[in-house]
C-alpha positions as CSV (number, residue, x, y, z in Angstrom):
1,X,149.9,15.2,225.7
2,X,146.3,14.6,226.6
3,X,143.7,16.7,228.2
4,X,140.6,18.9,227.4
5,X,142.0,21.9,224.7
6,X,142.8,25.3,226.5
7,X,140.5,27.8,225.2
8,X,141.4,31.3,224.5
9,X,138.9,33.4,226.0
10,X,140.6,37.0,225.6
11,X,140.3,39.2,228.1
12,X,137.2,40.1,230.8
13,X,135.3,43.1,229.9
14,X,136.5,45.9,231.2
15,X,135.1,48.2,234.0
16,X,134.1,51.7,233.2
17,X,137.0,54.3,234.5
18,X,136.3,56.4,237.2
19,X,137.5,60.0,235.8
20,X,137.6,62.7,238.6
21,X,135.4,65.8,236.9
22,X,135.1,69.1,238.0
23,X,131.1,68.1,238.8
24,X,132.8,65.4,241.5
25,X,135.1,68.1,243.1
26,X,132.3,70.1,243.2
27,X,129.9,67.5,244.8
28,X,133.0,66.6,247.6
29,X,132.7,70.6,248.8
30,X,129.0,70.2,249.1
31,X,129.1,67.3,251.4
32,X,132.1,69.2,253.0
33,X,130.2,72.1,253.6
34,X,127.5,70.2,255.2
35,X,129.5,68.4,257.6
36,X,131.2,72.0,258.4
37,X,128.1,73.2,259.5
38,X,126.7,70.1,261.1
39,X,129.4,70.5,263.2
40,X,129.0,73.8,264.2
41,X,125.7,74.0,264.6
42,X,124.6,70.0,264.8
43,X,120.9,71.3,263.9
44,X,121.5,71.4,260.2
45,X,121.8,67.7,260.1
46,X,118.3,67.7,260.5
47,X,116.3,66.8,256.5
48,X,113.7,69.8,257.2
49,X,116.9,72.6,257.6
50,X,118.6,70.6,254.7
51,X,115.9,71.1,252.8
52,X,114.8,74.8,253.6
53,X,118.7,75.4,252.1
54,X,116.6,73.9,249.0
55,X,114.3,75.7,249.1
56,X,115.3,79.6,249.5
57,X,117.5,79.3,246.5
58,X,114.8,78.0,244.1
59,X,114.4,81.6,242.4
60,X,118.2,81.2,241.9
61,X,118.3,78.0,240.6
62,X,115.3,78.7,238.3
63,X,117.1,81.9,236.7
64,X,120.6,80.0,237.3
65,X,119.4,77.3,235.0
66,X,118.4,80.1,231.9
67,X,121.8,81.9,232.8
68,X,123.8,78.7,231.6
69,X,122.7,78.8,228.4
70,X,123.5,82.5,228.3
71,X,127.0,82.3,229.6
72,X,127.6,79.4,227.5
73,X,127.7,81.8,224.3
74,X,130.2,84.1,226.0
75,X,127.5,86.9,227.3
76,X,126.2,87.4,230.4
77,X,122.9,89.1,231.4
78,X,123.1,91.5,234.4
79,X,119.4,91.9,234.7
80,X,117.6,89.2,235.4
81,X,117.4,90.2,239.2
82,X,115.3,93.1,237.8
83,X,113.3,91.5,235.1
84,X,112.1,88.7,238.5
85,X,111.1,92.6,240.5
86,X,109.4,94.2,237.5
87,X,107.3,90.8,236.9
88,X,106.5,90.5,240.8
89,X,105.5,94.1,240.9
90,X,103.5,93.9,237.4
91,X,101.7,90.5,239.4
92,X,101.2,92.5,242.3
93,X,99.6,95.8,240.2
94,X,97.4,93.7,237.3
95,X,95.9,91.5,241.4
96,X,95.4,94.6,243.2
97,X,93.3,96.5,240.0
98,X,92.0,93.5,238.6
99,X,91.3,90.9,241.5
100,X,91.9,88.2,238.5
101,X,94.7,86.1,239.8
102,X,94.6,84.2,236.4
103,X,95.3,87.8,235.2
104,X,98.1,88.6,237.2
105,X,99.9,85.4,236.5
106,X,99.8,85.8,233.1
107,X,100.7,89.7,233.0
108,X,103.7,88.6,234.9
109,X,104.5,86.4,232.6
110,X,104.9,88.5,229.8
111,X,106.2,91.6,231.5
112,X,109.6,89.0,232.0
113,X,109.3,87.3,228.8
114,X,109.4,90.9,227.1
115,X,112.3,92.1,228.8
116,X,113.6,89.1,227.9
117,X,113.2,89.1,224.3
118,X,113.7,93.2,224.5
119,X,117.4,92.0,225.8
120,X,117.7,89.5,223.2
121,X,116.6,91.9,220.2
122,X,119.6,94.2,220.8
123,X,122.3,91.6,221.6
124,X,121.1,89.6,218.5
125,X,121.0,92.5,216.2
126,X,123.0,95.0,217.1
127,X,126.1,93.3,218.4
128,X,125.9,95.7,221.5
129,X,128.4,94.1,223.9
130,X,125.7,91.9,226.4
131,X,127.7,92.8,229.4
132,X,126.6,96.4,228.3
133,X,123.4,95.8,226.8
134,X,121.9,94.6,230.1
135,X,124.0,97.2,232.4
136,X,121.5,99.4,230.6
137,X,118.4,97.3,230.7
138,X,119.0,96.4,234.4
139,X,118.6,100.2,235.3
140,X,116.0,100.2,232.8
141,X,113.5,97.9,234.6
142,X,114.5,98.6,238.0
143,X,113.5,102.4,237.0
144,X,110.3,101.0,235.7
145,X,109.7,99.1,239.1
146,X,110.2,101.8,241.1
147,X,107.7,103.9,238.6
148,X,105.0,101.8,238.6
149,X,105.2,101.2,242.2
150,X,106.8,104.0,244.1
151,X,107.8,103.1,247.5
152,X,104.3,100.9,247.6
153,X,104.8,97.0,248.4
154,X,102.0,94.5,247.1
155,X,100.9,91.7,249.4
156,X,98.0,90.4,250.7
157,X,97.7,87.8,248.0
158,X,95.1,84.6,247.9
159,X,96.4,81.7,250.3
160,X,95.2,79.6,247.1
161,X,98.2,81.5,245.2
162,X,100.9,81.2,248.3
163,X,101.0,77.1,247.9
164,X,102.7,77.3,244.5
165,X,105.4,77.7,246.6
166,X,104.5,76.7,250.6
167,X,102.9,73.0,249.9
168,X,104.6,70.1,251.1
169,X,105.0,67.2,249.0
170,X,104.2,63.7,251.4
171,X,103.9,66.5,253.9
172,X,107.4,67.1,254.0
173,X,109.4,67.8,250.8
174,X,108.9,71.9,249.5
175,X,107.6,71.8,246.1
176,X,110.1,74.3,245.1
177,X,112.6,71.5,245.4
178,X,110.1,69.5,242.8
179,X,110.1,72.9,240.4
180,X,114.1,73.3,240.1
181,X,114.6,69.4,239.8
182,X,112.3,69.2,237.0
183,X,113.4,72.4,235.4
184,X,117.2,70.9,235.8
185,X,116.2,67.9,233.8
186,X,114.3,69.6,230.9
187,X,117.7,72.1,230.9
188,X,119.9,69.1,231.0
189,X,118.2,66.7,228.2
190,X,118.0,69.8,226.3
191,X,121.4,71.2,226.6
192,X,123.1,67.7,226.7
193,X,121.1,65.1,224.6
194,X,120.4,67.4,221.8
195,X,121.9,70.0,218.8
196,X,121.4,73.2,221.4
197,X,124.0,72.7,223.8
198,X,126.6,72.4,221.2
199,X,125.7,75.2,219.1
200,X,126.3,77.3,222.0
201,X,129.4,76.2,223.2
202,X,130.2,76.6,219.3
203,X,128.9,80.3,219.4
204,X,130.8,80.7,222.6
205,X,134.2,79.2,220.5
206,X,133.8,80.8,217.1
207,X,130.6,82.3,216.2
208,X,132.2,82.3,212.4
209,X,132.6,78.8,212.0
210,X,128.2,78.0,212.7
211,X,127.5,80.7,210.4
212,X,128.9,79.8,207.7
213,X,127.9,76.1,208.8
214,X,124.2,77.5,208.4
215,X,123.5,78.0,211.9
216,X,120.7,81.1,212.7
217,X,123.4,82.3,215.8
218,X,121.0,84.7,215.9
219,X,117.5,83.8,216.1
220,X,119.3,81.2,219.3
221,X,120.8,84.4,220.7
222,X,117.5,86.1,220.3
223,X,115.8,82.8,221.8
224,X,118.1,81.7,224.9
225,X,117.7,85.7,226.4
226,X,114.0,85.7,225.9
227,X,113.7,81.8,227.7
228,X,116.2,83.8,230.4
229,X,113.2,86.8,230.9
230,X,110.1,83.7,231.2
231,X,112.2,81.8,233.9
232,X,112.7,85.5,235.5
233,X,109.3,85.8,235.5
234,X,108.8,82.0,237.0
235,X,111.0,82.5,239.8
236,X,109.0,85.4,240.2
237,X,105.7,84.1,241.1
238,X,108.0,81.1,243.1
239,X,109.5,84.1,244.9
240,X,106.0,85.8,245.8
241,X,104.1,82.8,246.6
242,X,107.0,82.3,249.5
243,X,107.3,85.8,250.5
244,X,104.4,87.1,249.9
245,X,105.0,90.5,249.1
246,X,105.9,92.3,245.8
247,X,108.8,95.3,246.6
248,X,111.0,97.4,244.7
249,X,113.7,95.7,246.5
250,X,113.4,92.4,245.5
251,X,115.9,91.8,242.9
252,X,118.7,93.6,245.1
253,X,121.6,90.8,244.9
254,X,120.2,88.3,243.1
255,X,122.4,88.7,239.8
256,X,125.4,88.1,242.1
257,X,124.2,84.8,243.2
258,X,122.9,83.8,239.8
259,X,126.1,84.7,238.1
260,X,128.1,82.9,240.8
261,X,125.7,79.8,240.6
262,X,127.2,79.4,237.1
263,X,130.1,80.4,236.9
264,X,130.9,77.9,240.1
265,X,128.7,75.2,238.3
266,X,132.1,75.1,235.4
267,X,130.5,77.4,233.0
268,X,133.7,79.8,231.4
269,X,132.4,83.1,231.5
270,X,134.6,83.5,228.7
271,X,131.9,81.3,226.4
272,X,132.3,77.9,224.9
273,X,132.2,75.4,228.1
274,X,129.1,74.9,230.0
275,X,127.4,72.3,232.7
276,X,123.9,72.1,233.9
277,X,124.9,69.7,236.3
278,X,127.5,72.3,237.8
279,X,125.1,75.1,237.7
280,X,122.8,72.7,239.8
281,X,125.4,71.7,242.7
282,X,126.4,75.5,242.3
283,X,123.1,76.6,243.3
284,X,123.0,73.6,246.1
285,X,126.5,75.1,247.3
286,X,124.6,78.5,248.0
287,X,121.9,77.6,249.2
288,X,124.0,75.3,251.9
289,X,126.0,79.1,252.5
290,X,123.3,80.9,253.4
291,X,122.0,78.7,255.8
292,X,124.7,77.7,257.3
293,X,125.8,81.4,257.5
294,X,122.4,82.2,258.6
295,X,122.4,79.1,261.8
296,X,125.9,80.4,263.2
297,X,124.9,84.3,263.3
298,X,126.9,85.6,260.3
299,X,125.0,88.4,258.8
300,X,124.4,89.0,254.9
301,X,127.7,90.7,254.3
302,X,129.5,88.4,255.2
303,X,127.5,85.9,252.6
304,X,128.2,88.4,250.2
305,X,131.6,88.8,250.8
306,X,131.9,85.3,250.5
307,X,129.8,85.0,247.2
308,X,132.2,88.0,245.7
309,X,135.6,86.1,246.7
310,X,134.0,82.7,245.0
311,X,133.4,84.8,242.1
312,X,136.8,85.7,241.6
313,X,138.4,82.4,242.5
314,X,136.6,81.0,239.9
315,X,137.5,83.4,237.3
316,X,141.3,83.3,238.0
317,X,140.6,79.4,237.9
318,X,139.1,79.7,234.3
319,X,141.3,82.0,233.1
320,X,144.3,79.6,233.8
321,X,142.3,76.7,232.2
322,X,141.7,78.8,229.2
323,X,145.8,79.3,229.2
324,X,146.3,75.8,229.4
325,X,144.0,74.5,226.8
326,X,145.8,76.8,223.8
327,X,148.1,74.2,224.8
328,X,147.0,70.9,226.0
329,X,144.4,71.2,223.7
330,X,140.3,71.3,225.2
331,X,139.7,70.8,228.6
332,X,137.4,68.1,229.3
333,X,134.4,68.3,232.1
């Protein structure tokens, strides 16, 4: 039998697998959400009003980000809607006495930082429960808002200062948005890429295990609640540069959205599992609520109401998952 030899060439290379993650459901309900609402109200097709969704959750997203390392762990902190209105009221104070902006910016800075690392201190050392650590603290610095300023309100604040958070990127793009995707992508390639991400997850599993492996759980508790307080404090000035006025009211609701952010984003509020990428589309999937809400008439109770029953869809839905992987084994996202 003649002819050229047949060559064995093995098989082709494969093509990756698409898996189906929590991130993609959670990306398909976005785009649902926007088509609901296009819809309704065909106005919110429009890239400014997509945007502007954007950009009124940037505080959240900011503080969100900080809260996925926390939750990660297992704990929770309940006042970093507080520690954003004492910084905003200690900016609007140090302006008003001082006239420094420079001065203000930086007081407010480390008015959030310390309640951060105040937080931090007792967790870390004490082993005071977090969920009851910053039940306290939250009271704590909303009483010292409301003690510094009274019933007061600070505004009136340079027009220099209000484009940290009003300028337009090309003229159209908020530079909020700019803010919370370059914050995501710090949070990510720190969380993901390096030795962080899985030493809370492992303090979230079995705090025992990265002690005795050699791992200072402390000094990362100690760290991850103080980074929580400086991005309080950045979505503080964010907040005031869009608003324009420091109040004792500010920080009224934001732990809820924060928290649900998260928690939505595939972060087990039960420690060990955590996704920055989740806590990003979380925050886009508010943001896209309140607007939505806001263009078809539906008042801020009923945004709440819906925030509350997310909340506790997604913690039935973890606490299932947690069932199932004591069986199945880890649950991969």
């Amino acid at each position: 039998m003649s002819g050229a030899p047949v060559t064995d060439v093995g098989p082709g290379p494969r093509l990756p697998r698409f898996r189906f993650t929590y991130q993609w459901a959670l990306g398909a309900l976005l785009a649902a959400l926007v088509v609901g609402f296009g819809l309704l109200q065909p106005v919110f097709f429009h890239l400014n009003v997509l945007l502007d969704a954007v950009t009124i959750v940037g505080e959240i997203g900011i503080m969100a980000l900080a809260m996925t390392f926390i939750i990660t762990t297992g704990g929770i902190d309940l006042s970093v809607g507080y520690i954003l209105e004492l910084s905003a009221i200690v900016f609007g104070v140090v302006l008003k006495r001082s006239g420094s902006l420079a001065e203000a910016i930086v007081a407010s800075l480390l008015a959030g930082t310390a309640c951060g690392l105040f937080n931090g201190f007792i967790i870390s050392r004490t082993r005071i429960p977090p969920l009851v650590t910053t039940l306290a603290t939250m009271n704590l610095y909303r009483g010292l808002s409301f003690i510094i300023a009274g019933t007061s309100s600070y505004s009136g604040f340079p027009a220099g200062f209000k484009l940290i958070s009003t300028y337009l990127v090309f003229g159209a793009v908020p530079i909020q948005l700019f803010y919370f995707v370059l914050l995501f992508v710090f949070f990510h390639l720190v969380y993901a890429r390096g030795s962080l991400g899985r030493n809370l997850k492992g303090i979230g599993f079995n705090e025992g295990v990265l002690l005795f492996s050699g791992i200072r759980t402390k000094s990362l508790l100690l760290g991850i609640y103080t980074l929580c307080g400086l991005m309080c404090a950045v979505a503080a000035l964010v907040y005031l540069g869009r608003l324009s006025a420091a109040k004792t009211s500010m920080g009224d609701g934001l732990n809820l959205q924060v928290i649900t952010a998260v928690v939505l984003g595939g972060t087990s509020i039960m420690g060990g599992v955590g996704s920055i990428v989740g806590t990003f589309l979380g925050v886009l999937l508010i943001g896209v609520l309140r607007k939505g809400f806001t263009l078809i008439n539906l008042g801020g109770n009923v945004f709440n109401f819906t925030l509350g029953l997310i909340l506790i869809v997604a913690l039935v839905v973890f606490a299932v998952l947690e069932e199932r992987k004591k069986v199945s084994g880890p649950l991969k996202r």
